[in-house]
ZADO-1210 file (C-alpha; in nm, 4 decimals, padded with zeros to 6 digits):
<atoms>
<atom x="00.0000" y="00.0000" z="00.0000" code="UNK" pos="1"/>
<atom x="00.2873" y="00.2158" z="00.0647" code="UNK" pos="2"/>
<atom x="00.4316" y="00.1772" z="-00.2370" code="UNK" pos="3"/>
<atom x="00.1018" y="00.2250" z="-00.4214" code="UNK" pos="4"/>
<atom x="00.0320" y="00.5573" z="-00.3198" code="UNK" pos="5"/>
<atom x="00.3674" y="00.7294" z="-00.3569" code="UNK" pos="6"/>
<atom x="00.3576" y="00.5591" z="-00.6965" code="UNK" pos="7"/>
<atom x="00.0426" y="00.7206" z="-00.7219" code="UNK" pos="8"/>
<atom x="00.1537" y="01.0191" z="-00.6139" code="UNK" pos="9"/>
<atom x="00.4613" y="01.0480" z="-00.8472" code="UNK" pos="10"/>
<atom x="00.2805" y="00.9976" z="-01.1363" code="UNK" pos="11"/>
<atom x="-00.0674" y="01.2533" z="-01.0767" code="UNK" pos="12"/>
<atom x="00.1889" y="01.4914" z="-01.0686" code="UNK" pos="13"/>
<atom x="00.4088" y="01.3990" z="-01.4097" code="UNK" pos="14"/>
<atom x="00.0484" y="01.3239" z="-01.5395" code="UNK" pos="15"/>
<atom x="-00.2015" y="01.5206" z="-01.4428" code="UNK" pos="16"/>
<atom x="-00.3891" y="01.4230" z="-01.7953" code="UNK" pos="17"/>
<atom x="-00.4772" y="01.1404" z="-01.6469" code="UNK" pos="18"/>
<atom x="-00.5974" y="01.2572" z="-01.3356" code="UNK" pos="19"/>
<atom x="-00.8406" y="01.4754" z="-01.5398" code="UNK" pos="20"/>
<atom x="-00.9840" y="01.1451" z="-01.7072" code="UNK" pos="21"/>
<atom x="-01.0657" y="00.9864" z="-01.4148" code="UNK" pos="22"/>
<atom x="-01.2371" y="01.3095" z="-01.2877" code="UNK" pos="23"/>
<atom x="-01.4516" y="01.2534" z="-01.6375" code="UNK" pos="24"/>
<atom x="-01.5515" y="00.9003" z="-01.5597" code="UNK" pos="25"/>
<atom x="-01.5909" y="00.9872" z="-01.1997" code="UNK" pos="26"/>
<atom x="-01.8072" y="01.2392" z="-01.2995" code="UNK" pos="27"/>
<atom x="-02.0219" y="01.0233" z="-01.5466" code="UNK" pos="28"/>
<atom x="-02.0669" y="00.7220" z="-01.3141" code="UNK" pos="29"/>
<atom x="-02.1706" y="00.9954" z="-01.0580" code="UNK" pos="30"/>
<atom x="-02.4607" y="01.1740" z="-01.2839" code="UNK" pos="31"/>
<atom x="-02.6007" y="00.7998" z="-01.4424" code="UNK" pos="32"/>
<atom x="-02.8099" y="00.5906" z="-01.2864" code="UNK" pos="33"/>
<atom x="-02.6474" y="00.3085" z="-01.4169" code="UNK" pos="34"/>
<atom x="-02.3578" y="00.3063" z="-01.3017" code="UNK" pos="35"/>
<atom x="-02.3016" y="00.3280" z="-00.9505" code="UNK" pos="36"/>
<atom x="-01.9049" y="00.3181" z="-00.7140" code="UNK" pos="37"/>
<atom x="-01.8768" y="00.2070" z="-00.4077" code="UNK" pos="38"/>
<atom x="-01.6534" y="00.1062" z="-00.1326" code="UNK" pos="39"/>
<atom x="-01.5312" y="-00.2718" z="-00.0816" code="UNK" pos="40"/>
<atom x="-01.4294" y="-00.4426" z="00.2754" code="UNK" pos="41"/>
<atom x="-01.0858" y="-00.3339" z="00.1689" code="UNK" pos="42"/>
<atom x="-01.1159" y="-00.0073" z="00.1664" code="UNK" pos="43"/>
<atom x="-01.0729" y="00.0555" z="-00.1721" code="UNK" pos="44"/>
<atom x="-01.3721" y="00.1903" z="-00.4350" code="UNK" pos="45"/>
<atom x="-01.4561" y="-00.0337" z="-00.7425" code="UNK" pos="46"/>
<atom x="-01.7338" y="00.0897" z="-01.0228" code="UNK" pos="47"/>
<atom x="-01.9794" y="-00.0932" z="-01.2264" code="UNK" pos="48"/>
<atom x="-02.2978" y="-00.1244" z="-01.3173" code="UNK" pos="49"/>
<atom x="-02.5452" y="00.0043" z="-01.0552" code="UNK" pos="50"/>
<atom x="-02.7450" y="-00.3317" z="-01.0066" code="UNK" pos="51"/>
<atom x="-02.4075" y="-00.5157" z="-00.8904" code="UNK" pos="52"/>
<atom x="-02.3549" y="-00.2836" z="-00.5914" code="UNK" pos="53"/>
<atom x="-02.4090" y="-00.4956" z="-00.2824" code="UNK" pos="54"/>
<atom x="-02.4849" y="-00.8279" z="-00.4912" code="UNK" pos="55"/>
<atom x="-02.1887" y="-00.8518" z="-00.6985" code="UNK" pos="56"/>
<atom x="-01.8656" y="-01.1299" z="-00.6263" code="UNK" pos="57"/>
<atom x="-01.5390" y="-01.0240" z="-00.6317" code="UNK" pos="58"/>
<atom x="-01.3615" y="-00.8163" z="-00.8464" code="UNK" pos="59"/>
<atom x="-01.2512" y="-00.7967" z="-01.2157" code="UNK" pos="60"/>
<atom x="-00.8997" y="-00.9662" z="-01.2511" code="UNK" pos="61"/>
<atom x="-00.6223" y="-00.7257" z="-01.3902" code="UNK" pos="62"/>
<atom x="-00.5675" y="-01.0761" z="-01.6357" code="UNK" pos="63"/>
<atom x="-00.9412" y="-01.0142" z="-01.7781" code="UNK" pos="64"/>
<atom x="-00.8946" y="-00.6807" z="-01.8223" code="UNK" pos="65"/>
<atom x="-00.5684" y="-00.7833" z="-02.0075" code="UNK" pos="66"/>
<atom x="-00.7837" y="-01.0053" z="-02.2383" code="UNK" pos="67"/>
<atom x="-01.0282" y="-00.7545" z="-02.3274" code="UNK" pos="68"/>
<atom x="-01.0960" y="-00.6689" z="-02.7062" code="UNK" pos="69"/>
<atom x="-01.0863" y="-00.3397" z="-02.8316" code="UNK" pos="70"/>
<atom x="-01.3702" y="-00.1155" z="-02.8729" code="UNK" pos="71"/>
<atom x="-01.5314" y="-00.2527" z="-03.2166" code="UNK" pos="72"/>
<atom x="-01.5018" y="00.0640" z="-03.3717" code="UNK" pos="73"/>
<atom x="-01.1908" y="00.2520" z="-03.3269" code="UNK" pos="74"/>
<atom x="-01.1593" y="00.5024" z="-03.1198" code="UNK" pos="75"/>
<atom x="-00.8417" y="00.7510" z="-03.0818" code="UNK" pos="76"/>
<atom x="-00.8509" y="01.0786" z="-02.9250" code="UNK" pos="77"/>
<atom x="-00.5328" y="01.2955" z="-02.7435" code="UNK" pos="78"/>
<atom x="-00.5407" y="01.4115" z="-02.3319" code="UNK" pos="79"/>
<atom x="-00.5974" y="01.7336" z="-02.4735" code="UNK" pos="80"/>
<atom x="-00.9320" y="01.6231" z="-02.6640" code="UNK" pos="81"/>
<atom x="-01.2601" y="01.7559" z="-02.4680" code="UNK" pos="82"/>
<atom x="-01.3542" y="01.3887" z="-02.3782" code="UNK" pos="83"/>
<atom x="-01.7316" y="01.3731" z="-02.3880" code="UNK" pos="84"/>
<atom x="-02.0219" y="01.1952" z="-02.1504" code="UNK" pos="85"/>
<atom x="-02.0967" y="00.9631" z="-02.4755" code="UNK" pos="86"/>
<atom x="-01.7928" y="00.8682" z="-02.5342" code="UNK" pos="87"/>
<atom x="-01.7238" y="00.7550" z="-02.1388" code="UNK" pos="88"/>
<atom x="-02.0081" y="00.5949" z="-02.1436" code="UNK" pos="89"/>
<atom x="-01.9300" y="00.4457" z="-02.4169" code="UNK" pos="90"/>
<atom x="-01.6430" y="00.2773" z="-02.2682" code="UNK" pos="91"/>
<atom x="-01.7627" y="00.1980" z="-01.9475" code="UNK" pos="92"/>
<atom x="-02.0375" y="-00.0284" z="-02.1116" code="UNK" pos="93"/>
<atom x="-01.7511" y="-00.1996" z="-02.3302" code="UNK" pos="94"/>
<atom x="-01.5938" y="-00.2668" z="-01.9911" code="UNK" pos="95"/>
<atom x="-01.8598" y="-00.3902" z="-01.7759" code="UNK" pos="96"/>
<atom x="-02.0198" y="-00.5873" z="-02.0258" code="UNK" pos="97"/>
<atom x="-01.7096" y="-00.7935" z="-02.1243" code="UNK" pos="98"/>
<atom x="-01.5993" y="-00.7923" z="-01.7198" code="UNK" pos="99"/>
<atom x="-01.8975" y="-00.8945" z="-01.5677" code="UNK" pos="100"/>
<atom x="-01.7848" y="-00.7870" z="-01.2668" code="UNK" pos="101"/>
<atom x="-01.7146" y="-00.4485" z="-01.0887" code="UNK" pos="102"/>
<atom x="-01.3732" y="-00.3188" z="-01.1842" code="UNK" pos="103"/>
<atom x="-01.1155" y="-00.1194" z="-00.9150" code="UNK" pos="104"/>
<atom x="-01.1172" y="00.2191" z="-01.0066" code="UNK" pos="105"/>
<atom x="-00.7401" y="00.2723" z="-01.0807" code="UNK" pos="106"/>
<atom x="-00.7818" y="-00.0167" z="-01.3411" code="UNK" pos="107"/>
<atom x="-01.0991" y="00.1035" z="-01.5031" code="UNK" pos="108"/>
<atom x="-00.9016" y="00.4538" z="-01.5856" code="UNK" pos="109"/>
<atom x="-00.6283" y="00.2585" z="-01.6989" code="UNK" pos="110"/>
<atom x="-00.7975" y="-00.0171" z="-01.8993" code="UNK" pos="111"/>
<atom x="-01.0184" y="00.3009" z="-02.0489" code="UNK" pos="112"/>
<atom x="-00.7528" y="00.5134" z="-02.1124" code="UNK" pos="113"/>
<atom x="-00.6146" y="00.2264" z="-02.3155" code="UNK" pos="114"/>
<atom x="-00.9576" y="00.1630" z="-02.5435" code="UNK" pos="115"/>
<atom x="-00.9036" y="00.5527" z="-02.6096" code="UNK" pos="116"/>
<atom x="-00.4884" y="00.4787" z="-02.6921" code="UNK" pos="117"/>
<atom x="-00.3984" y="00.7802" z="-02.4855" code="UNK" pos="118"/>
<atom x="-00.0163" y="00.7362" z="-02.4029" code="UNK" pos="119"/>
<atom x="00.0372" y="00.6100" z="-02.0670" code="UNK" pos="120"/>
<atom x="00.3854" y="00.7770" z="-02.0863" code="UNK" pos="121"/>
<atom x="00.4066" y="01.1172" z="-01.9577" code="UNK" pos="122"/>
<atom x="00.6039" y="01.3768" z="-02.1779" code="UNK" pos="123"/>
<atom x="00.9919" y="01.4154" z="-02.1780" code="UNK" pos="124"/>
<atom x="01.0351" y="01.7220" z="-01.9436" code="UNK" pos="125"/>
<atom x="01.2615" y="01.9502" z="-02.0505" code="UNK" pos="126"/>
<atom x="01.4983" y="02.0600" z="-01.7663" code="UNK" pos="127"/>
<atom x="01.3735" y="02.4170" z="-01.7574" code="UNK" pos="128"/>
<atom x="01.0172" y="02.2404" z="-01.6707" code="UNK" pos="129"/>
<atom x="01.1351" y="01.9507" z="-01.4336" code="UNK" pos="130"/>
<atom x="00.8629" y="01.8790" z="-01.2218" code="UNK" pos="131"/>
<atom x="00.8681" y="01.9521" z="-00.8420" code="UNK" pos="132"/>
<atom x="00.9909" y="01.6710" z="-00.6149" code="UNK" pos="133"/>
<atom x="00.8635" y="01.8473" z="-00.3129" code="UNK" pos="134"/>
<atom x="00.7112" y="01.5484" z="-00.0995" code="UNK" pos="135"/>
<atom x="00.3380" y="01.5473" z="-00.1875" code="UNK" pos="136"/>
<atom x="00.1107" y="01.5289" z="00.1190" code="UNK" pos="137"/>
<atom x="00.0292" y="01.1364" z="00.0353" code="UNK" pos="138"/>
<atom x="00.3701" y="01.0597" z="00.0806" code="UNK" pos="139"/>
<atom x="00.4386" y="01.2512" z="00.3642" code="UNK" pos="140"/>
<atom x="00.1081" y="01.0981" z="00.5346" code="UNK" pos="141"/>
<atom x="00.2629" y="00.7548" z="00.4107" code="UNK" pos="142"/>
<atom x="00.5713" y="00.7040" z="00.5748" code="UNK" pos="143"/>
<atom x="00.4285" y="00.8457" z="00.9036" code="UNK" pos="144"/>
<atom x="00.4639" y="00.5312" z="01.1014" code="UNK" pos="145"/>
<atom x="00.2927" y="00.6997" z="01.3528" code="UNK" pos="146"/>
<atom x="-00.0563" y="00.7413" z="01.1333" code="UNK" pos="147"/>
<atom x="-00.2730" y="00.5162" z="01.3962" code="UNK" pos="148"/>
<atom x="-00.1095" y="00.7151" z="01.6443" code="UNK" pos="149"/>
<atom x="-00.2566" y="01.0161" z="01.4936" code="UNK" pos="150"/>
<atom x="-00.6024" y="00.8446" z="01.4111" code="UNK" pos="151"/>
<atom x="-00.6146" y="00.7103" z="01.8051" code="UNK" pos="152"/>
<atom x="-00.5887" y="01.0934" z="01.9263" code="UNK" pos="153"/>
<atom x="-00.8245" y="01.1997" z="01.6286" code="UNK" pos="154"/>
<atom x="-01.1209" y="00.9342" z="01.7471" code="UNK" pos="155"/>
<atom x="-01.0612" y="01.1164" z="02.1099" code="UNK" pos="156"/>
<atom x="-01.1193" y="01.4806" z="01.9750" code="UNK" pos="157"/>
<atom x="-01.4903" y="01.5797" z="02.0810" code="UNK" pos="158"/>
<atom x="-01.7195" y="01.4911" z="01.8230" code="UNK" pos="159"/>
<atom x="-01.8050" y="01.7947" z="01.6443" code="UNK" pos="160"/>
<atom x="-01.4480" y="01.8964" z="01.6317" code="UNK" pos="161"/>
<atom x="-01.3598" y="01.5693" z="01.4957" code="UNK" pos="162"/>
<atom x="-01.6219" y="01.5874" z="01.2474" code="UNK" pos="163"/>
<atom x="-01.5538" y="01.9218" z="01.1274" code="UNK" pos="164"/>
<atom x="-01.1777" y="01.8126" z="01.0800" code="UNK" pos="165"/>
<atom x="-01.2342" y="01.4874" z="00.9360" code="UNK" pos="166"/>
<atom x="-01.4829" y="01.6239" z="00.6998" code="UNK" pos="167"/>
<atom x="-01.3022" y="01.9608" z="00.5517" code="UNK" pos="168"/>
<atom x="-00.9180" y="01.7828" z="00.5256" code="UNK" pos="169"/>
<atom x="-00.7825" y="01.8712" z="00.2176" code="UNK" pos="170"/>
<atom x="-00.4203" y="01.9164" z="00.1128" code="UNK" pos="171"/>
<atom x="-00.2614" y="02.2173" z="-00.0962" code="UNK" pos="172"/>
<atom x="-00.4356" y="02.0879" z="-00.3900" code="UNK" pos="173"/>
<atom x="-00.7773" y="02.0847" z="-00.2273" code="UNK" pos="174"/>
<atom x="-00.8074" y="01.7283" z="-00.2831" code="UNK" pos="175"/>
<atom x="-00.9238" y="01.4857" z="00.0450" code="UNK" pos="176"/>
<atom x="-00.7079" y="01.3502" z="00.3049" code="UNK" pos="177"/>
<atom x="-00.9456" y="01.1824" z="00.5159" code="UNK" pos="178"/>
<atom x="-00.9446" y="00.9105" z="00.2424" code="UNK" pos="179"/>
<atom x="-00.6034" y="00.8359" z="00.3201" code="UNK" pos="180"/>
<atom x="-00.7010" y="00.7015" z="00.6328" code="UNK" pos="181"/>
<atom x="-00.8743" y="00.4101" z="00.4518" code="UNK" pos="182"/>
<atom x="-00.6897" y="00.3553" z="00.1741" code="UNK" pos="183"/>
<atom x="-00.3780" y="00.3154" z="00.3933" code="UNK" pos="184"/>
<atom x="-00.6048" y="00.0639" z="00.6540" code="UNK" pos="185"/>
<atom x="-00.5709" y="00.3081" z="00.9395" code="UNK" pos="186"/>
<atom x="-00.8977" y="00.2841" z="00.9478" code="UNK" pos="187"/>
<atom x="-01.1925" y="00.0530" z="00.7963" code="UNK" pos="188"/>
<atom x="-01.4366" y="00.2802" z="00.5859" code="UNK" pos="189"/>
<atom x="-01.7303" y="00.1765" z="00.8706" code="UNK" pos="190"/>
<atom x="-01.5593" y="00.3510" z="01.1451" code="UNK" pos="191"/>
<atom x="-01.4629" y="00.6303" z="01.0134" code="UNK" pos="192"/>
<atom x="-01.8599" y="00.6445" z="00.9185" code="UNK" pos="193"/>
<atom x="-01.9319" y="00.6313" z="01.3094" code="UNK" pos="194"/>
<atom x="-01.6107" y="00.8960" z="01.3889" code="UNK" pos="195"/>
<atom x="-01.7937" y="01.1806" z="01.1826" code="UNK" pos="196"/>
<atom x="-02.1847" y="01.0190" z="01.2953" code="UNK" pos="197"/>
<atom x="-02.2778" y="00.9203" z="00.9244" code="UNK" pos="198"/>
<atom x="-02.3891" y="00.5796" z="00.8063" code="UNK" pos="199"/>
<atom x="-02.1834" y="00.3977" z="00.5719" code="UNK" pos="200"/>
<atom x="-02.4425" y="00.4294" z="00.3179" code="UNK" pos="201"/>
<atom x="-02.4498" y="00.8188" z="00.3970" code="UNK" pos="202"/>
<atom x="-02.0780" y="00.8548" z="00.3817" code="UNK" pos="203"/>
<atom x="-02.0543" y="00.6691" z="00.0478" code="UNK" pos="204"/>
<atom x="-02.2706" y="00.9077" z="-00.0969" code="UNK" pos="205"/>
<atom x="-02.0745" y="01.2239" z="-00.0194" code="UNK" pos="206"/>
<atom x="-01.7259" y="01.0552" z="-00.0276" code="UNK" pos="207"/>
<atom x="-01.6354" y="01.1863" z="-00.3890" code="UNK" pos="208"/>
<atom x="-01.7346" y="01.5450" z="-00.2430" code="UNK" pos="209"/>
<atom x="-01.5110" y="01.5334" z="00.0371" code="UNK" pos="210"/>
<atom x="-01.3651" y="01.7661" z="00.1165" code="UNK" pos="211"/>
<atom x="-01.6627" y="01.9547" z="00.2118" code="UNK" pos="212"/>
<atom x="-01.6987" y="02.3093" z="00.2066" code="UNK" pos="213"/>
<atom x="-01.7341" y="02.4506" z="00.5214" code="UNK" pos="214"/>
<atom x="-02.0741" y="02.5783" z="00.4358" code="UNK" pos="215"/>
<atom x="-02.1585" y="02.2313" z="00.4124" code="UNK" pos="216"/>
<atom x="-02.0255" y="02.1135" z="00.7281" code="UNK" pos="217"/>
<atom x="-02.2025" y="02.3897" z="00.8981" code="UNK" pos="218"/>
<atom x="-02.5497" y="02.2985" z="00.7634" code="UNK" pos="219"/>
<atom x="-02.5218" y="01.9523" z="00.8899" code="UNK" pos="220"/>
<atom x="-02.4078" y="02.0225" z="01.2462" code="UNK" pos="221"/>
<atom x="-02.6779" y="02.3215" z="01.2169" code="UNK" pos="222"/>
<atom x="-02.3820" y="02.5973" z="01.3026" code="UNK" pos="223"/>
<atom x="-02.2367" y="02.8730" z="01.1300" code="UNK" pos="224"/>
<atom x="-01.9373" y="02.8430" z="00.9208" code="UNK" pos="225"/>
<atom x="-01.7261" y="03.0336" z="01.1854" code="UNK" pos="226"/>
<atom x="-01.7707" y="02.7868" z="01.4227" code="UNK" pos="227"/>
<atom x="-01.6790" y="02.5137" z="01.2032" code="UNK" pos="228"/>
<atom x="-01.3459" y="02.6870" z="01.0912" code="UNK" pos="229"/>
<atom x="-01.3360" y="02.7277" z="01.5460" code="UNK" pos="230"/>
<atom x="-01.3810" y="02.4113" z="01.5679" code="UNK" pos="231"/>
<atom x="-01.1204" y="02.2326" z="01.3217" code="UNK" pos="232"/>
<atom x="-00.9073" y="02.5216" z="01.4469" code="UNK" pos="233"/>
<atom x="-00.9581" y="02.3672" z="01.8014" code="UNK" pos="234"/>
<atom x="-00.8762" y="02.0089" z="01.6906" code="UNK" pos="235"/>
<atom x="-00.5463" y="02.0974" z="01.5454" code="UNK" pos="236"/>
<atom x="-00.4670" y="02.2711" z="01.8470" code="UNK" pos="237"/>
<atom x="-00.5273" y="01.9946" z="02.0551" code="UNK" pos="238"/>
<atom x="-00.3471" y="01.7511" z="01.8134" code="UNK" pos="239"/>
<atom x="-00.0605" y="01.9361" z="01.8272" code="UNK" pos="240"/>
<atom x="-00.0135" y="01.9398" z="02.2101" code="UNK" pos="241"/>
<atom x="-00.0797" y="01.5824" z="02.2509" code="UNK" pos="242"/>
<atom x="00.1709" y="01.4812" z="01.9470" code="UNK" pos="243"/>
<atom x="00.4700" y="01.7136" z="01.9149" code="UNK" pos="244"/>
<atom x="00.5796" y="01.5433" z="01.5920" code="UNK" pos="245"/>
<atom x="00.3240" y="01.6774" z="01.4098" code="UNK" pos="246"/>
<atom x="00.3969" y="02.0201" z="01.4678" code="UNK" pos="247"/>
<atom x="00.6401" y="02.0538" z="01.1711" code="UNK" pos="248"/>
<atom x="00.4777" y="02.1241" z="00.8034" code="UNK" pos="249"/>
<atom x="00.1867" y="01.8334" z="00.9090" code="UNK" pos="250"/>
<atom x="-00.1139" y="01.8398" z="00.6571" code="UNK" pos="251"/>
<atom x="-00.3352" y="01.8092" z="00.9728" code="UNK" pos="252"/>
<atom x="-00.2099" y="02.1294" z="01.1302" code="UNK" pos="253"/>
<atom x="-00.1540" y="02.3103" z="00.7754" code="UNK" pos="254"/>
<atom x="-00.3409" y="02.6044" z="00.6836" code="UNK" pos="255"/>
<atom x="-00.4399" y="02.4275" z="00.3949" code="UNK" pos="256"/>
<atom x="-00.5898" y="02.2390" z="00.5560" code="UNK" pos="257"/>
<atom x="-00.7935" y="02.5107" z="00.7345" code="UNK" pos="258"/>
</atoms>
């Protein structure tokens, strides 16, 4: 796992093309009806059709993705093409109907981005352009041994400070950190559902929002969004007395994470 995600890492930032195209499928399975993702035992998300969610076995092998045929009629396009709804779509039900079974999300963007031949090879950089090295927050979260340290504290924080901090975590690319807590197995995806008092049905539905604005937060603990930015203020506060480690450049105590 930790070499997953500062693979993962390395390569959203080399290629953030690809990122974008698995904001587009994200977005179409999302808006459709018929296609539904959702969280496995695991901790990781897999996507298929709708009517599988909660009745479907196992998981697409990365072999019988391998053995897929091609779309039947060709189709090419570049990262930079405006890649449409139909098209997605498109590919999704090439996918699903040739895998039969839900599909891990990393795959499907890969296995999609294939049936479109985009280049899974980033661009040569030219030295004048190399990218930044700069740790990204995943890794820096990653090779925290200390992480269920962090987590213990964080499921002792009173619970509207804990929700307002678990819920508006973001890193300097507003994207979520709270996730991170799954996907590494700090914590399984049903209790971090009971640290910020949602359902696991509830919190599936909002997890590709989180982060949430803090207008959002403050609606569903009926306070203002003042308080909410008090109370996550409050949290890190508290974090950082009982864990001195995390005092230095931590994502948790970050304005950006604010």
């Amino acid at each position: 796992m930790t070499a997953f995600n500062v693979v993962h890492a390395h390569f959203r930032r080399v290629h953030p093309e690809r990122q974008r195209l698995r904001n587009r499928i994200r977005h179409v399975v999302r808006k459709s009806a018929r296609y539904a993702l959702w969280p496995t035992p695991s901790g990781h998300f897999v996507c298929g059709y709708a009517k599988w969610d909660g009745s479907a076995s196992g998981e697409c092998s990365e072999a019988d993705l391998d053995r897929m045929p091609p779309l039947s009629m060709s189709l090419a396009v570049s990262w930079n093409d405006a890649i449409g709804q139909s098209q997605i779509t498109r590919a999704l039900d090439h996918v699903f109907e040739h895998a039969r079974k839900p599909v891990e999300l990393e795959r499907l963007v890969e296995k999609i981005a294939e049936l479109f031949r985009l280049p899974v090879s980033p661009v040569h950089v030219a030295p004048s352009e190399r990218i930044d090295e700069t740790a990204s927050v995943e890794s820096s979260l990653v090779y925290r041994s200390a992480l269920t340290v962090v987590w213990r504290e964080i499921d002792q924080l009173p619970p509207r400070q804990r929700v307002a901090l678990l819920l508006g975590l973001r890193d300097e690319n507003g994207s979520a950190i709270t996730s991170l807590l799954v996907v590494l197995r700090i914590v399984a995806f049903d209790e971090l559902a009971a640290a910020v008092e949602l359902s696991p049905e509830e919190l599936a539905a909002i997890w590709d929002q989180l982060p949430l604005p803090d207008l959002a937060i403050a609606e569903r603990l009926d306070l203002t969004r003042q308080q909410i930015i008090n109370l996550r203020k409050s949290a890190r506060e508290r974090l950082a007395r009982r864990l001195p480690f995390l005092r230095d450049g931590n994502p948790l105590l970050s304005r950006a994470s604010s």
